[in-house]
MMTF fields as JSON, N, C-alpha, C and O atoms, coordinates in Angstrom:
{
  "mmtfVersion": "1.0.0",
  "mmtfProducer": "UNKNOWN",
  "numBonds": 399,
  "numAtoms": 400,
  "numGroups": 100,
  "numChains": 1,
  "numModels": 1,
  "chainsPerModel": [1],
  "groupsPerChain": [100],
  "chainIdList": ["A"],
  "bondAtomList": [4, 2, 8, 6, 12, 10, 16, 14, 20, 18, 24, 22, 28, 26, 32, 30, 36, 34, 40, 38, 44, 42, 48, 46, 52, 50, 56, 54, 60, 58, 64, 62, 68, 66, 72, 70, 76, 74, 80, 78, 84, 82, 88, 86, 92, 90, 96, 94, 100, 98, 104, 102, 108, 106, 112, 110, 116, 114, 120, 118, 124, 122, 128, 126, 132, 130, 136, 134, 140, 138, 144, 142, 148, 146, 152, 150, 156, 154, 160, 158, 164, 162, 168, 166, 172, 170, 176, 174, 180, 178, 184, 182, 188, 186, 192, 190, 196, 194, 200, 198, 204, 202, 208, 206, 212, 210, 216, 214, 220, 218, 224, 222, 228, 226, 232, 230, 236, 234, 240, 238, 244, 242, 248, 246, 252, 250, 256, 254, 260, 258, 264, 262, 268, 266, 272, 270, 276, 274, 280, 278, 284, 282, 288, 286, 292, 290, 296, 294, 300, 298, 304, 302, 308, 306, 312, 310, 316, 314, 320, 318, 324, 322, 328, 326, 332, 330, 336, 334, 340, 338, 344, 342, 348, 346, 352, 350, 356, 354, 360, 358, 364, 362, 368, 366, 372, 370, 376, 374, 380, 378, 384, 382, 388, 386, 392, 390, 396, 394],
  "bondOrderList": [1, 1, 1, 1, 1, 1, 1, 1, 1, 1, 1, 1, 1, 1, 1, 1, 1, 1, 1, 1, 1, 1, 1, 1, 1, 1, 1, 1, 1, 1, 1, 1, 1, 1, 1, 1, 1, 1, 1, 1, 1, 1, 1, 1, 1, 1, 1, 1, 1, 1, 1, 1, 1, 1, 1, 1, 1, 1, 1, 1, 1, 1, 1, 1, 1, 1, 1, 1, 1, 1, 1, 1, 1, 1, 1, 1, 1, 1, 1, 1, 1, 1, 1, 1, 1, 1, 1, 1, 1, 1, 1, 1, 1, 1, 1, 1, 1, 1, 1],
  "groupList": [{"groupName": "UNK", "atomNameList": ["N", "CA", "C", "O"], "elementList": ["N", "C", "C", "O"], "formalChargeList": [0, 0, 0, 0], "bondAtomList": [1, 0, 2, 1, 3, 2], "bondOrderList": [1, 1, 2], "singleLetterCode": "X", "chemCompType": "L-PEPTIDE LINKING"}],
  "groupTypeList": [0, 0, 0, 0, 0, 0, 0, 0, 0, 0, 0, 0, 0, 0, 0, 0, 0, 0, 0, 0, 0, 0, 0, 0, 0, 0, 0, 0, 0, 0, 0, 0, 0, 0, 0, 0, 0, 0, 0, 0, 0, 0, 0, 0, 0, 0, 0, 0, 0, 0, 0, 0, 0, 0, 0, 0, 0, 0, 0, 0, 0, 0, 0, 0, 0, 0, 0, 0, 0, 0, 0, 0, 0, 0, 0, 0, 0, 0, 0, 0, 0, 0, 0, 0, 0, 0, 0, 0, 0, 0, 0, 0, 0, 0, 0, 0, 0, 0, 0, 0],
  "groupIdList": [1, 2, 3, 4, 5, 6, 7, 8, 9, 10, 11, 12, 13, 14, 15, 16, 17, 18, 19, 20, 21, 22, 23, 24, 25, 26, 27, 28, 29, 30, 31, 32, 33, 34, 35, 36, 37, 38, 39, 40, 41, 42, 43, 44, 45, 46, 47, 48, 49, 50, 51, 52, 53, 54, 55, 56, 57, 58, 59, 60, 61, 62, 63, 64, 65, 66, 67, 68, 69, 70, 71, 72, 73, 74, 75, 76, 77, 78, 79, 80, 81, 82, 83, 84, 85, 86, 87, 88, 89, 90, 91, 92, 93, 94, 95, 96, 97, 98, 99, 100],
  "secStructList": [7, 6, 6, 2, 2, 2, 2, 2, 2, 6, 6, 1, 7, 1, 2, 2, 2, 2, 2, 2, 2, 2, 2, 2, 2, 2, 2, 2, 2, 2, 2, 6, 7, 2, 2, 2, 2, 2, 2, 2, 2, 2, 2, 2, 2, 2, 6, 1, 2, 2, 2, 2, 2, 1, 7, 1, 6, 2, 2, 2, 2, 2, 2, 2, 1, 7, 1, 7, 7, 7, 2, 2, 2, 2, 2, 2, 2, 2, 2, 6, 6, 7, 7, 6, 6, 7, 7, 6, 6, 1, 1, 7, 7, 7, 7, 2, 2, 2, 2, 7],
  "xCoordList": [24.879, 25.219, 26.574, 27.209, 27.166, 28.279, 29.426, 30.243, 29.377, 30.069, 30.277, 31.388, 29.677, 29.488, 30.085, 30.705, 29.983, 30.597, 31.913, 32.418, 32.578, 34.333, 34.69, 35.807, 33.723, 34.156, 34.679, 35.828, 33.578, 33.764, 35.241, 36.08, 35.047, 36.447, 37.766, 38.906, 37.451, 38.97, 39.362, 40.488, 38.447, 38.508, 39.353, 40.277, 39.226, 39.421, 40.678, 41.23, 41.27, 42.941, 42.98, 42.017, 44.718, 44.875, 44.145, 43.293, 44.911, 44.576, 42.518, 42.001, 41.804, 40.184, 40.358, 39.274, 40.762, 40.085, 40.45, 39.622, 41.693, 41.731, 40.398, 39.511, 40.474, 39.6, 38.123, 37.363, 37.821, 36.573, 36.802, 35.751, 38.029, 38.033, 37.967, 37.905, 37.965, 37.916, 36.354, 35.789, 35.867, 34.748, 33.561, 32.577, 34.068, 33.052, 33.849, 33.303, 34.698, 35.281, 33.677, 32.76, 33.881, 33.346, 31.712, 31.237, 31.252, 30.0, 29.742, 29.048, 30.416, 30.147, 30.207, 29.265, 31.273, 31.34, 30.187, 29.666, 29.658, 28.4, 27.135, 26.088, 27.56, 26.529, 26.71, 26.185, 27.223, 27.729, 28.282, 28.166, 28.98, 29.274, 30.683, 31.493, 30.975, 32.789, 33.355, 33.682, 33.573, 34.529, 34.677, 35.768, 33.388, 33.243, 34.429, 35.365, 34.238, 34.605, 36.312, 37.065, 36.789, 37.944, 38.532, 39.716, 37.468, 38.604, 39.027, 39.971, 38.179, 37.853, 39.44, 40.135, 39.365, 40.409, 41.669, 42.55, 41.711, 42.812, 43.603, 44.797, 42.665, 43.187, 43.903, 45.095, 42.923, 43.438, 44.735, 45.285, 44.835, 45.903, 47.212, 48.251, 47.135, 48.183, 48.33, 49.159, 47.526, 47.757, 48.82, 49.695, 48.218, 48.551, 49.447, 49.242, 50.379, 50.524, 50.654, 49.969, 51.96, 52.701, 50.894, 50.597, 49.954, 49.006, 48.312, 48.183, 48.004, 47.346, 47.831, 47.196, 48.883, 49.765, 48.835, 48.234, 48.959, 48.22, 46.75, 46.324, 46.219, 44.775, 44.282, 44.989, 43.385, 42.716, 42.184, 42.398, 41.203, 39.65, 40.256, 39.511, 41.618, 41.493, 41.197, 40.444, 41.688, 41.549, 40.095, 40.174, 39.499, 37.907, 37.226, 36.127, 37.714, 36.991, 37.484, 36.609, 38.567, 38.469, 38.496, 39.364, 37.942, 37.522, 35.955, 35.25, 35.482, 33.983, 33.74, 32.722, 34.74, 34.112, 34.423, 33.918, 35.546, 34.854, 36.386, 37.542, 35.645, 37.267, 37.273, 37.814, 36.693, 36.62, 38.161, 39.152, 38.139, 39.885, 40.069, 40.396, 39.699, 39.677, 41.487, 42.004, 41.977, 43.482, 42.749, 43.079, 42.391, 42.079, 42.029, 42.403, 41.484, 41.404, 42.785, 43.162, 43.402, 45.007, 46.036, 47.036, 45.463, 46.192, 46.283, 47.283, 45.019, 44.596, 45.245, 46.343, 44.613, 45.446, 46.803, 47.309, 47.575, 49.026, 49.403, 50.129, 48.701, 48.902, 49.001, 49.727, 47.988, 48.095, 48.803, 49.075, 48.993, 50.037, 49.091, 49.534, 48.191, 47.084, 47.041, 47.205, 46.833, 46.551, 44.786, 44.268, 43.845, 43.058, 41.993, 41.977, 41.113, 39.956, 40.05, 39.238, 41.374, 42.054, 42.849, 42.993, 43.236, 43.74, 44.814, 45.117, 45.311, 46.041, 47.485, 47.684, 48.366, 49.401, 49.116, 50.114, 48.283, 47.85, 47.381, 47.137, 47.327, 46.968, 46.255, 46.136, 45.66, 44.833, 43.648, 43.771, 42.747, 41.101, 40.9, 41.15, 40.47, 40.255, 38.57, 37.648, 38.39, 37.32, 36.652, 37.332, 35.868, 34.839, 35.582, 35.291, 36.743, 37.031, 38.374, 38.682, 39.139, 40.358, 40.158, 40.997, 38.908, 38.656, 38.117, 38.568, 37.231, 37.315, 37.824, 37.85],
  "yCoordList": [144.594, 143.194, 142.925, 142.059, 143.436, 143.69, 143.503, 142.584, 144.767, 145.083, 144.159, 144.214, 143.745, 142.679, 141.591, 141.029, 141.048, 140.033, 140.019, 138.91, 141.021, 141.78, 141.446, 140.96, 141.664, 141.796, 140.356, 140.028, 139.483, 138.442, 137.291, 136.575, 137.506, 137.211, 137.864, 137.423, 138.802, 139.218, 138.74, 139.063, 137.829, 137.067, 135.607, 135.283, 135.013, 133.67, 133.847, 134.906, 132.584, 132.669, 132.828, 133.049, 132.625, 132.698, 132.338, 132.81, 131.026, 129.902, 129.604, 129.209, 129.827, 129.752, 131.126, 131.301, 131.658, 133.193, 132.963, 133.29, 132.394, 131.815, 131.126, 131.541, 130.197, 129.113, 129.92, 129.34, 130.556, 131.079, 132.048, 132.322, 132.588, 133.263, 132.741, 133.272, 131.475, 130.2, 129.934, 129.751, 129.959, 129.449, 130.689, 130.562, 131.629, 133.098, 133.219, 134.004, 132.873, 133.142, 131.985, 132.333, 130.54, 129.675, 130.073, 129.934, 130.559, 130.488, 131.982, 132.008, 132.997, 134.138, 133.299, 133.383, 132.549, 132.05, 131.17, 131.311, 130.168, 129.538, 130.769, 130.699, 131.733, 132.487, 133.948, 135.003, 133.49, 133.945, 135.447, 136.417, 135.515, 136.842, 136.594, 136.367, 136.69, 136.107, 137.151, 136.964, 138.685, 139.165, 139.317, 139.129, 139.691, 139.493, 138.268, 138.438, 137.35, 135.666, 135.753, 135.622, 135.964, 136.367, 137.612, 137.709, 138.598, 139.626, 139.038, 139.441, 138.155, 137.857, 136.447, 136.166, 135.993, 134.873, 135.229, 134.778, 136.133, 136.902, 137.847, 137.846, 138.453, 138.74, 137.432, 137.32, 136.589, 135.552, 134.292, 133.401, 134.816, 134.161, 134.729, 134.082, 136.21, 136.835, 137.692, 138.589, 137.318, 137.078, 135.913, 135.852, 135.234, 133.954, 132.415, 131.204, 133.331, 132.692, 131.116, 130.294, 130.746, 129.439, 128.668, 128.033, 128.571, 128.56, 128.235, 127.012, 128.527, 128.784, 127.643, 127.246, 127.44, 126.249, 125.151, 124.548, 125.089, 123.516, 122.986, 121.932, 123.987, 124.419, 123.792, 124.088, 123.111, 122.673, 123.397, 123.686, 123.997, 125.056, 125.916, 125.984, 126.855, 128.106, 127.234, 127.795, 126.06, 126.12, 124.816, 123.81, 124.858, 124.651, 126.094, 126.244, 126.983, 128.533, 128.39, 127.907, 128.646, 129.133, 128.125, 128.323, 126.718, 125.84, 126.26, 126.159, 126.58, 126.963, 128.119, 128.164, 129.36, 130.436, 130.541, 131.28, 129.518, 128.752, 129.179, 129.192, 129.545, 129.887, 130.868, 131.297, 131.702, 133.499, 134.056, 133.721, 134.707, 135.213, 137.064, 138.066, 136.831, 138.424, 137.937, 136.823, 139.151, 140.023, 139.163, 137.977, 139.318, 139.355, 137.029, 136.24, 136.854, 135.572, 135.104, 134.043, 135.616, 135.051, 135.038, 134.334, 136.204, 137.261, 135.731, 135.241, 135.257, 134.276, 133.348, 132.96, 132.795, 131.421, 131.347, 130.233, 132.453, 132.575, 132.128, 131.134, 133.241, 132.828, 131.317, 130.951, 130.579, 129.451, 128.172, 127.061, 128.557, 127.936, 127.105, 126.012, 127.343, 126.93, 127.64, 128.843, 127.22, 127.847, 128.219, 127.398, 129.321, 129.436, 128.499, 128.267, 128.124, 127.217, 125.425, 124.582, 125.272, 124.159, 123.303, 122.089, 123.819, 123.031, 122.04, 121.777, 121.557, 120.484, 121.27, 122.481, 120.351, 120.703, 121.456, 121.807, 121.717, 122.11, 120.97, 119.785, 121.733, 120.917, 119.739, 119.782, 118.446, 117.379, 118.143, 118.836, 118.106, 118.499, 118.065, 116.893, 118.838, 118.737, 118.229, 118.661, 117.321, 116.91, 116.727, 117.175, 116.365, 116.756, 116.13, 116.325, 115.228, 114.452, 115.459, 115.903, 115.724, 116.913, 118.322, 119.119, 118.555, 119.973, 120.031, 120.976, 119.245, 119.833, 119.285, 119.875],
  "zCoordList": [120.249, 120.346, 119.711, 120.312, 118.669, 118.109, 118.819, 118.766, 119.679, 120.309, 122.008, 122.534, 122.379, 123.046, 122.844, 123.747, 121.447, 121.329, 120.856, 120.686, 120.606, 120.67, 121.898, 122.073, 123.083, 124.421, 124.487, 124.781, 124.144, 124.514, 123.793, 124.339, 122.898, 121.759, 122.325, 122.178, 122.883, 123.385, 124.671, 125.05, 125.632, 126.341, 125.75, 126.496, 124.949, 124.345, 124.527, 124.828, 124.308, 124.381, 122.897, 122.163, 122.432, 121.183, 120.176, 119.422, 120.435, 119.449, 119.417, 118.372, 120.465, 120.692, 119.97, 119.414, 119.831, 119.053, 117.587, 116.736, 117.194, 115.905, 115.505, 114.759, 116.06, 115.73, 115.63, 114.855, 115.953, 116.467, 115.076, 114.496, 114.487, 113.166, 112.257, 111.148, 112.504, 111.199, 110.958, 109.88, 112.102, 112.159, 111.5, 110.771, 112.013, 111.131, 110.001, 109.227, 109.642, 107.813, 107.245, 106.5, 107.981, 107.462, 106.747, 105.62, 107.887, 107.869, 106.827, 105.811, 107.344, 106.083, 104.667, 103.88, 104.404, 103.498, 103.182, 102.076, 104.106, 103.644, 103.545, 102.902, 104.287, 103.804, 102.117, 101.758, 101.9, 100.32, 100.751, 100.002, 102.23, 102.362, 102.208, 103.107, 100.433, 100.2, 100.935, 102.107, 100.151, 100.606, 102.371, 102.91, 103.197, 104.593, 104.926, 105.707, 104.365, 104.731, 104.488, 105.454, 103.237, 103.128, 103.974, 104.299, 104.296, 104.799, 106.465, 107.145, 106.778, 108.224, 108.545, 109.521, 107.236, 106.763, 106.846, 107.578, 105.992, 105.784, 107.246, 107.545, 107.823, 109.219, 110.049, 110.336, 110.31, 111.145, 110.744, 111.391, 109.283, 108.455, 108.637, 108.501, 109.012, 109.106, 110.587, 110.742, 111.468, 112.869, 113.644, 114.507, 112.871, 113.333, 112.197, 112.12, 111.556, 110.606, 110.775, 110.167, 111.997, 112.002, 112.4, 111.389, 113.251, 113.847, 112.245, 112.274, 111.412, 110.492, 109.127, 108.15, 109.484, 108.612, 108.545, 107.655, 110.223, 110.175, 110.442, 110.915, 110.014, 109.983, 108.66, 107.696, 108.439, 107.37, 106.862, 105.685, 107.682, 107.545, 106.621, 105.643, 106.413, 105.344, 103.878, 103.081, 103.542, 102.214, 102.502, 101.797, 102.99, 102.564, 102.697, 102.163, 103.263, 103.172, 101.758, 101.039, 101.156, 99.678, 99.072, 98.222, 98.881, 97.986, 98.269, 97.265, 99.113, 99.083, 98.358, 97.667, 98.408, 97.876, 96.573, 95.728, 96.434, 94.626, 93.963, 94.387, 92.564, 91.531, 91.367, 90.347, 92.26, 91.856, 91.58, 92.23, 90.798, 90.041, 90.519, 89.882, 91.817, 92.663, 93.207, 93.292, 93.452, 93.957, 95.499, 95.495, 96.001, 97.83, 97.887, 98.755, 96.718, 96.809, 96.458, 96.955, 95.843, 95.353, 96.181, 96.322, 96.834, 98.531, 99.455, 99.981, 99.436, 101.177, 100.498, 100.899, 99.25, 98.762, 98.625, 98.488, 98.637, 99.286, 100.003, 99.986, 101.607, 102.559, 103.286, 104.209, 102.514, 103.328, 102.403, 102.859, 101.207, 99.993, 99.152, 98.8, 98.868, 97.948, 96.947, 97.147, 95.662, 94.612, 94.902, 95.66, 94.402, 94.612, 93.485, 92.276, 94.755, 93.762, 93.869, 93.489, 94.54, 94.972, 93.727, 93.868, 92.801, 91.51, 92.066, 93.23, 90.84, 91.17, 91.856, 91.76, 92.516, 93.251, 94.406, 95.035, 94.747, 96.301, 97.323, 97.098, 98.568, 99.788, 99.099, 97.874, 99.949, 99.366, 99.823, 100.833, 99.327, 99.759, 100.95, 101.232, 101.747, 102.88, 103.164, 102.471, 104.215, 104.232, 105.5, 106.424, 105.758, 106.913, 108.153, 109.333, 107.592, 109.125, 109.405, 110.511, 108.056, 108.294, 108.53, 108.952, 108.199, 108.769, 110.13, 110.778, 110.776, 112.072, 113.075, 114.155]
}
């Protein structure tokens, strides 16, 4: 089934296959599978960087997976210019009407 659904993802256009990487960062992440969630983040962050700017969803993935002080979490919160954990001077918190 795995493999099946590769098939199908490599069908999607870009930007639907982004989105569709946002959406499994998300949910690993609601499902406490951080590093899964970040590594899945982190690909589609650096696939798709300009694409990824104006994306809400990365920094509610890492305001969800909390204040963890891991190298891979400092890595994504880079990428998308967030301090990790959401402290002050970052993006505004993103919220249910700006994230999807």
């Amino acid at each position: 089934m795995q493999s099946s659904a590769r098939v199908y993802v490599s069908t999607l256009s870009g930007a639907a296959r982004n989105r569709y990487a946002m959406d499994k960062a998300m949910a690993q992440a609601d499902a406490k599978m951080f590093d899964a969630s970040l590594d899945t983040l982190e690909e589609a962050l650096v696939a798709a960087p300009e694409w990824a700017r104006h994306q809400a969803l990365p920094s509610v993935i890492v305001q969800k997976i909390g204040h963890a002080s891991t190298s891979r979490l400092r890595r994504v919160s880079k990428l998308i210019g967030a301090p990790p954990g959401g402290t002050a001077g970052s993006f505004m918190p993103a919220t249910s009407k700006t994230a999807l």
